[in-house]
C-alpha positions in Angstrom: 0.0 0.0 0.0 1.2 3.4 -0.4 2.2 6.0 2.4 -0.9 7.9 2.1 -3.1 4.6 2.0 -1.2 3.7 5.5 -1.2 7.3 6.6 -5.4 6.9 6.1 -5.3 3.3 7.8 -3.2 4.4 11.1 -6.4 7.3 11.4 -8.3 4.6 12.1 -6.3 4.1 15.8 -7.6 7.7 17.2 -11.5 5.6 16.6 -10.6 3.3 18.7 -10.2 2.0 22.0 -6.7 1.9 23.6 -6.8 -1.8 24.1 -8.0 -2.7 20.6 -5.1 -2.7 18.2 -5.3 -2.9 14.8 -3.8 -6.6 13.0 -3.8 -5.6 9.2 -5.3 -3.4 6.9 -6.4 -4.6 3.2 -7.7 -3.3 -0.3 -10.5 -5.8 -1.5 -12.3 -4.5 -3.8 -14.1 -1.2 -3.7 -13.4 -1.4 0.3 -10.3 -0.7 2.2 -11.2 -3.5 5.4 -9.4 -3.7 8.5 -8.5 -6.5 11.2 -8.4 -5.7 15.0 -8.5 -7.9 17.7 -12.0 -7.5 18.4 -13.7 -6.9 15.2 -13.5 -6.2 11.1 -14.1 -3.2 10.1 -15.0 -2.4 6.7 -14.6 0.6 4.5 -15.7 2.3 1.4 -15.5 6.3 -0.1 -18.1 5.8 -3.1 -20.6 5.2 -1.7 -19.8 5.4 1.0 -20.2 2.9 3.9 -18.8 1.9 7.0 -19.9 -1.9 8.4 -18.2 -3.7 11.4 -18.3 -6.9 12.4 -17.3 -8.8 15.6 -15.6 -12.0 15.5 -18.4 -14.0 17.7 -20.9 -12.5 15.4 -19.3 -14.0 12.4 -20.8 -17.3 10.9 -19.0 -18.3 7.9 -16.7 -17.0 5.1 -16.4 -18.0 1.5 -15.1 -16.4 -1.8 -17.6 -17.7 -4.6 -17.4 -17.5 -8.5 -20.7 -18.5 -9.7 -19.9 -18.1 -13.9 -22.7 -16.8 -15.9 -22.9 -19.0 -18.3 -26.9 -18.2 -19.6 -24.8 -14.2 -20.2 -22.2 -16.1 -22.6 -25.1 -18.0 -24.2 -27.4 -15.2 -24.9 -24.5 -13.0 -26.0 -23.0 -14.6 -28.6 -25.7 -14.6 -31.2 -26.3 -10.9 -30.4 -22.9 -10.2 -31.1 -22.6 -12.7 -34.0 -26.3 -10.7 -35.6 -24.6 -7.6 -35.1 -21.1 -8.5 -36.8 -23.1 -10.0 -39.7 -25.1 -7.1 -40.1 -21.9 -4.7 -40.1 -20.3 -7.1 -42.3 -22.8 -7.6 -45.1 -25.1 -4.7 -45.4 -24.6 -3.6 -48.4 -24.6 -7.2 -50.2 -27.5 -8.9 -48.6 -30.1 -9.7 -51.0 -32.3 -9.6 -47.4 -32.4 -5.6 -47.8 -33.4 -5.6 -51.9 -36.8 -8.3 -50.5 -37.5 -6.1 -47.5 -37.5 -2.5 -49.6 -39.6 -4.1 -52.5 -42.4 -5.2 -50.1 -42.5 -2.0 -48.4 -42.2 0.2 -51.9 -45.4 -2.0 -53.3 -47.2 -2.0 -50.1 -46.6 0.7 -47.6 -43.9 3.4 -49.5 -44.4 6.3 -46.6 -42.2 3.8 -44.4 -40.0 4.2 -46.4 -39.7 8.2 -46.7 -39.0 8.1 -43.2 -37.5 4.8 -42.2 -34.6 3.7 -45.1 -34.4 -0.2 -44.7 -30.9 0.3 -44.3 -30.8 2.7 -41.5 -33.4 0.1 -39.8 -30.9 -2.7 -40.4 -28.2 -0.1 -38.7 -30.7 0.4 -35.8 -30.9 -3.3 -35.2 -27.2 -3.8 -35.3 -26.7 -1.2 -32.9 -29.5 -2.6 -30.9 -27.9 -6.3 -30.9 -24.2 -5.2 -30.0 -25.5 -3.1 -27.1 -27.7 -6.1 -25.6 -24.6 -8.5 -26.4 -21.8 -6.3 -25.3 -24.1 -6.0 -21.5 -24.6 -9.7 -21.4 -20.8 -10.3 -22.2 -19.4 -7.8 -19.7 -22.0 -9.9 -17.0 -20.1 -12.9 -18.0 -16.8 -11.3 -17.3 -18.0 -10.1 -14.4 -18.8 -13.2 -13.1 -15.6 -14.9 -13.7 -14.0 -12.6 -11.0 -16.5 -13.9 -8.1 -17.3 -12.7 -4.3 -16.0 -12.7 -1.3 -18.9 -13.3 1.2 -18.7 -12.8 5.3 -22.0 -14.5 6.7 -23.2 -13.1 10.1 -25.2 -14.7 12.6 -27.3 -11.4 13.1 -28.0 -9.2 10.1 -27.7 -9.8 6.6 -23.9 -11.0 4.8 -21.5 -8.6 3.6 -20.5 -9.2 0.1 -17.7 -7.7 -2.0 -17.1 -8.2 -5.5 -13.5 -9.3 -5.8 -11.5 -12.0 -7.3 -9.3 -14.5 -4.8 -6.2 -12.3 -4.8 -3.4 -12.8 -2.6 -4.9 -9.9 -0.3 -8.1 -11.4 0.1 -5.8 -14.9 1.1 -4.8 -13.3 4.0 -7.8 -11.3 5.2 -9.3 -14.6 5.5 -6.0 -15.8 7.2 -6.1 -13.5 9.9 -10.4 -13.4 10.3 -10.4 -17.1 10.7 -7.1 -16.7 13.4 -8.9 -14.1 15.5 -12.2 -16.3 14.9 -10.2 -19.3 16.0 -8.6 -17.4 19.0 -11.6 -16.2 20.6 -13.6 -19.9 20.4 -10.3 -21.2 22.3 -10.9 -19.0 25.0 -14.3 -19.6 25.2 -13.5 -23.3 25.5 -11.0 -22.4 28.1 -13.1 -21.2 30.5 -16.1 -23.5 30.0 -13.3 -26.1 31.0 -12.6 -24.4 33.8 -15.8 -24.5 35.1 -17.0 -21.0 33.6 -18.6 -19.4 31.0 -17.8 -17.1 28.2 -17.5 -13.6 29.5 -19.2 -10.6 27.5 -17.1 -7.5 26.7 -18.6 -6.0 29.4 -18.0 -8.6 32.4 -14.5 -9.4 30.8 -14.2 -5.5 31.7 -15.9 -6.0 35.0 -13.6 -9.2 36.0 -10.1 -7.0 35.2 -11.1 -4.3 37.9 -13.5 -2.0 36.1 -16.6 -0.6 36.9 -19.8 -1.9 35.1 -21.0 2.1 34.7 -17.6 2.7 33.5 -17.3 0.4 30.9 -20.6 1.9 29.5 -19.3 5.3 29.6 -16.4 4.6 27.7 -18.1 1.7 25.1 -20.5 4.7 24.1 -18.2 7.5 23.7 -16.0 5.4 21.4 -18.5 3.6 19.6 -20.9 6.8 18.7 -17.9 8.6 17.7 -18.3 6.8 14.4 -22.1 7.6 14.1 -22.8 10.5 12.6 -26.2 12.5 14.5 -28.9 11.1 12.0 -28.4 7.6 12.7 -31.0 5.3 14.0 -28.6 3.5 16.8 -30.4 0.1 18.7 -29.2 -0.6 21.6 -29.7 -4.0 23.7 -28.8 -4.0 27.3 -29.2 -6.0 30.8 -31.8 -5.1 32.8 -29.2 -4.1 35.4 -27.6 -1.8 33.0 -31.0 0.1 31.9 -30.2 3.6 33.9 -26.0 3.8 33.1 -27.2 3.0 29.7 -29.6 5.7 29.6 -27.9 8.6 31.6 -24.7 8.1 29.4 -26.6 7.9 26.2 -28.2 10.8 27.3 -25.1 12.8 28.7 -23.6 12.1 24.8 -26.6 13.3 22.9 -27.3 16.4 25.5 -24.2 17.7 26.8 -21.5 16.8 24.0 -23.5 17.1 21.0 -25.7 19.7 21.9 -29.1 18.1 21.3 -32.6 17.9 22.3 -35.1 15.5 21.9 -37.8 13.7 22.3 -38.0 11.0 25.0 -41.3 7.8 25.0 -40.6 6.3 28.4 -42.4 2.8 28.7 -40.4 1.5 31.2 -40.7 3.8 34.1 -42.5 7.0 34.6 -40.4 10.1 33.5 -39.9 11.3 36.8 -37.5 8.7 37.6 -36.1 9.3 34.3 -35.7 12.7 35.2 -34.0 12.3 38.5 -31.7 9.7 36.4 -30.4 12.6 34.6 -30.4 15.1 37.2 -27.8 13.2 39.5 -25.9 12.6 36.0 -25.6 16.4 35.8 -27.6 16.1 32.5 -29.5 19.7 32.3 -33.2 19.2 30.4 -34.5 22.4 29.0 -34.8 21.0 25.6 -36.0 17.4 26.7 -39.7 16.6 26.6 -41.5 13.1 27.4 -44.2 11.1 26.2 -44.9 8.8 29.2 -46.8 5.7 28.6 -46.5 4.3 31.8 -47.5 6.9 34.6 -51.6 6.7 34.1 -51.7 3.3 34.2 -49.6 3.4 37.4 -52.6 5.3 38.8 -50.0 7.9 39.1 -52.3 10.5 36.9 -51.5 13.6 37.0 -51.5 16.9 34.6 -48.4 18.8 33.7 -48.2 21.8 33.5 -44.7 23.0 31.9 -45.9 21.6 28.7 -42.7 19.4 28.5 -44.8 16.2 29.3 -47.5 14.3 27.6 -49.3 11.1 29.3 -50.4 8.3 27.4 -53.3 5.9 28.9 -51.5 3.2 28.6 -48.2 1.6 26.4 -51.0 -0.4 23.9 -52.0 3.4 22.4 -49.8 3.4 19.6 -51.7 5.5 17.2 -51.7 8.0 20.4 -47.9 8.3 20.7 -48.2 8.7 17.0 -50.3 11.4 17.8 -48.2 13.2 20.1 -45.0 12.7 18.7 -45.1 15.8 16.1 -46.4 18.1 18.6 -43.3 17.6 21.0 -40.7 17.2 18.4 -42.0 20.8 17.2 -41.2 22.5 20.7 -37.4 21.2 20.7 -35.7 24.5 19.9 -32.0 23.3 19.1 -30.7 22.2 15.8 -30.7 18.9 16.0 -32.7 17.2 17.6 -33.2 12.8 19.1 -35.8 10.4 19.6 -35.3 8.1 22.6 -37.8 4.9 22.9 -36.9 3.1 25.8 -38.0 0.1 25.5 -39.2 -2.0 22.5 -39.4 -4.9 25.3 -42.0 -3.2 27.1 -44.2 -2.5 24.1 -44.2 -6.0 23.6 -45.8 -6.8 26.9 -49.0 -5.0 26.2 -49.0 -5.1 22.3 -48.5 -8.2 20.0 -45.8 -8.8 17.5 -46.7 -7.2 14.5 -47.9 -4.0 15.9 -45.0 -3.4 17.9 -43.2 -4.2 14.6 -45.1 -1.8 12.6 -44.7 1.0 15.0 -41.5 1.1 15.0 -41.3 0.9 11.5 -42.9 3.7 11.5 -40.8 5.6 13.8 -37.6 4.5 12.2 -39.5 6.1 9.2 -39.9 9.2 10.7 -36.6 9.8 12.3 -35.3 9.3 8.7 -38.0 11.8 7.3 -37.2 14.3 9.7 -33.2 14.0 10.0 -33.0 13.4 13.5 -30.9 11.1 15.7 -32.9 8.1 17.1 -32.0 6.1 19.7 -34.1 2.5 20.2 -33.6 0.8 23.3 -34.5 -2.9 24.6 -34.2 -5.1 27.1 -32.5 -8.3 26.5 -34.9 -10.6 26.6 -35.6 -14.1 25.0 -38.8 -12.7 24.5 -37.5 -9.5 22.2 -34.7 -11.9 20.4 -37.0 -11.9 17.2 -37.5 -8.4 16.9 -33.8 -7.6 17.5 -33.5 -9.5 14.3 -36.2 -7.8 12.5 -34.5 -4.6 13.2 -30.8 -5.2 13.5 -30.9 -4.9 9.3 -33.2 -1.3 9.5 -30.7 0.8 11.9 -27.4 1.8 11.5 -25.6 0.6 14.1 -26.4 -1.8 17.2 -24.5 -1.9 20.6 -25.5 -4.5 23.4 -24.4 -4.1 27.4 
């Protein structure tokens, strides 16, 4: 690679964390993709993308070359009716027959549409539809390179087996190999495979401040009108939620838009009031607070109750009306939590509901933040979402 390709590569370290070092750095492709030892991260200017993938979440890899034959087939007689048309026109008795017919039966045709400049047409027509269907064929000779995952769809890049994709593979199936050994390790030992987070917790950290520093690195990358899932512990629900907060409040200067179906937004609020998290430009749409029996009217105009988390079309409703009084520039939606939902709503409405506000935080350009539980219960509509939002983090 050249200096400035390894000059753009080394960025990379300032993006992430001090204990994840980078392995190699490779140009498959139209992406530039790069090994740490916790994930792979891959890259690409036009248009442009960004994916990572972990190694656990990794399922298979493959470089396929499925050849197009049907593409060869239907381009060589295109090709060869075009040749024989550029070949021969002048000398086929074909064009005399044709302009004969025409001149005894039809002779305007022919004051506007020459037999010979029809023949021209066709030819033109034939080499373009053969010249496509060949450059298919070709195409296909040079294969993909396919990275299944176990959640969300595969990652595929058009590339041909080249000694750089060799040892991308290499060092993937290393790392991949690595990590199940130390899996096995432990389950030998009597244990069982730490997460990021309690690996974190076990060498002498702090479960909040592992959170903390997993969210400031990770949303670094994401830009402010990303729709961001996030999956985390029961345990972990408030860090989660007064970092998250903290990042899109204090650092970047945001307000937004919070539907609290956990908890009433009074404890939300005194969350973020011992976080040091100032609210002028937060305002709630609790679902949960009336059908506490905690009813109450607000009068600040920064809070809206809902009769109870199964009024969808209500938070619908309200959601315009409180995104309109958020004064700053950019502005968030925080739903905390999809799990929630699904206690008082089935499947498919849950499901369509969020489609909807996905849809809307695209429409409006805003930062959206989705937040569940992890449950066994919400495992399906993790799934069914993973693919929809830009980026997913679990704690």
């Amino acid at each position: 690679m050249t200096a400035e390709d390894d000059k753009k590569f080394g960025e990379m370290l300032d993006y992430l964390p001090a204990d994840e070092g980078i392995i190699g750095k490779h140009r498959v492709g139209s992406y530039d993709i790069v090994t740490t030892t916790e994930r792979v991260i891959f890259l690409r200017k036009f248009p442009p993308s960004f994916i990572e993938v972990h190694y656990n979440d990794i399922n298979n890899l493959e470089h396929v070359t499925n050849i197009a034959w049907s593409e060869l087939v239907n381009a060589a007689p295109l090709l060869a009716i075009a040749g024989f048309i550029y070949v021969n026109e002048e000398g086929l008795a074909l064009v005399d027959a044709i302009s004969e017919i025409l001149r005894r039966y039809v002779p305007e045709i022919l004051n506007v549409l020459p037999v010979n400049l029809a023949l021209e047409i066709v030819m033109a027509l034939a080499a373009l539809a053969g010249g496509y269907s060949l450059v298919k064929f070709l195409a296909s000779l040079r294969g993909y390179f396919r990275v299944s995952r176990k959640s969300g769809p595969s990652i595929i890049v058009l590339t041909g087996m080249s000694s750089d994709l060799k040892t991308l593979i290499r060092e993937i199936e290393e790392e991949m190999g690595r990590k199940s050994k130390e899996a096995d390790r432990l389950a030998a030992s009597g244990g069982i495979p730490m997460d990021a987070g309690e690996a974190a917790v076990a060498g002498g950290a702090s479960m909040e401040d592992y959170i903390k520093q997993t969210l400031n690195d990770r949303m670094r990358d994401i830009s402010t009108n990303k729709v961001v899932l996030i999956v985390a512990k029961s345990e972990n629900h408030s860090a989660v939620v007064s970092n998250m907060l903290d990042i899109l409040i204090n650092q970047r200067i945001m307000g937004g838009v919070y539907i609290s179906i956990t908890k009433p937004h009074e404890f939300i609020m005194s969350t973020i009031t011992e976080a040091g998290i100032p609210a002028d430009n937060l305002y709630f749409i609790d679902c949960i607070s009336l059908m506490a029996g905690k009813g109450q009217t607000d009068k600040t105009g920064k809070v809206v109750f809902v009769e109870n988390p199964s009024s969808l079309e209500e938070v619908s409703m309200y959601l315009d009306r409180m995104l309109a009084k958020v004064t700053t520039p950019k502005k968030f939606l925080f739903v905390d939590s999809l799990s929630s939902l699904l206690i008082y709503n089935t499947d498919k409405s849950v499901k369509e509901f969020t489609h909807f506000l996905i849809n809307k935080i695209r429409l409006e350009n805003i930062a959206g933040i989705i937040l569940t539980i992890d449950k066994k219960e919400a495992e399906d509509m993790v799934r069914t979402l993973t693919p929809m939002c830009d980026a997913e983090l679990r704690f």
